[in-house]
C-alpha positions, -999 to 999 in steps of 0.1 A, spaced: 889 307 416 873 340 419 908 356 417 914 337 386 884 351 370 893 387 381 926 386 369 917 370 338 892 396 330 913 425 337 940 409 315 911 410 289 903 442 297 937 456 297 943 440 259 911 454 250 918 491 259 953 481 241 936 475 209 911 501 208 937 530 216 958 515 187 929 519 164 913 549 143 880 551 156 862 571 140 881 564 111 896 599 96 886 598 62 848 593 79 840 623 60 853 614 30 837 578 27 802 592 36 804 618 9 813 590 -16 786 566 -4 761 601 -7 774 604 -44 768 568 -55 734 568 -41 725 596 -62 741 583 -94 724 552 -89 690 571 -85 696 589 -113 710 563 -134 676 545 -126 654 574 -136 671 576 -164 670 543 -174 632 536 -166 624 569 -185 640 556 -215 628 524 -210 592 541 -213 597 563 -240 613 531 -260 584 510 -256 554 542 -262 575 548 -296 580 511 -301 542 507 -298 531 537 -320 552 529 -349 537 492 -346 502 504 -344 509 530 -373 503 507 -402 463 495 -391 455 533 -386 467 544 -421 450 509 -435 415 522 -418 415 554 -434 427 547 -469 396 523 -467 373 548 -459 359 567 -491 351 603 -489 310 597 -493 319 577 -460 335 604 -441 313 633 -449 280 608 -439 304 602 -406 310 640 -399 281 653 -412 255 671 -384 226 656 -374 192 661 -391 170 686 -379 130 694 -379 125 726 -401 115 754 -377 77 755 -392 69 718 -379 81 726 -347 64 759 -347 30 738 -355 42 711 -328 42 744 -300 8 755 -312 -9 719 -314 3 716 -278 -5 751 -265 -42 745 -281 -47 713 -260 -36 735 -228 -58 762 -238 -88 736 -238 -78 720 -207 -78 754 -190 -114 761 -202 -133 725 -196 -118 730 -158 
């Protein structure tokens, strides 16, 4: 039984090594198929960029030209009285009721200094 076995695996064995000598392993155009595997990788990478940029760009422009038409309604609404009261700066004190707000203040120190 045992010699059986033996001789049956070296049959096995034998057609094996048969069949692995009679093939190209590493195939010779190794070199060639990696290169073109390379190359496709990077056109699809590319072609992805490419496509999500444009994608992007479509959809900012898209949404700019939609959104045009309520921007250009808001300001023809808007009358110029409107925009200069929007714009305009701040009011301000005059400088002489400040000046009197200092010295009103600087008094009260002054007579806080002298009752300590």
């Amino acid at each position: 039984m045992t010699n059986e076995r033996d001789e049956s695996e070296t049959l096995l064995d034998q057609q094996l090594s048969c069949t692995l000598r009679g093939t190209d392993y590493p195939p010779r155009d190794l070199e060639q198929r990696t290169r073109q595997v390379i190359r496709q990788h990077v056109r699809r990478r590319v072609l992805v960029r490419s496509v999500s940029a444009s994608v992007a760009f479509l959809i900012l422009f898209s949404w700019q030209a939609w959104n045009r038409p309520a921007t250009q309604r808001a300001r023809d609404g808007l009358q110029l009285a409107e925009l200069e009261a929007l714009f305009a700066p701040p009011p301000v004190d005059p400088l002489s009721l400040l000046d009197r707000q200092q010295s009103l203040a600087l008094g009260a120190l002054r007579r806080l200094e002298n009752n300590q």
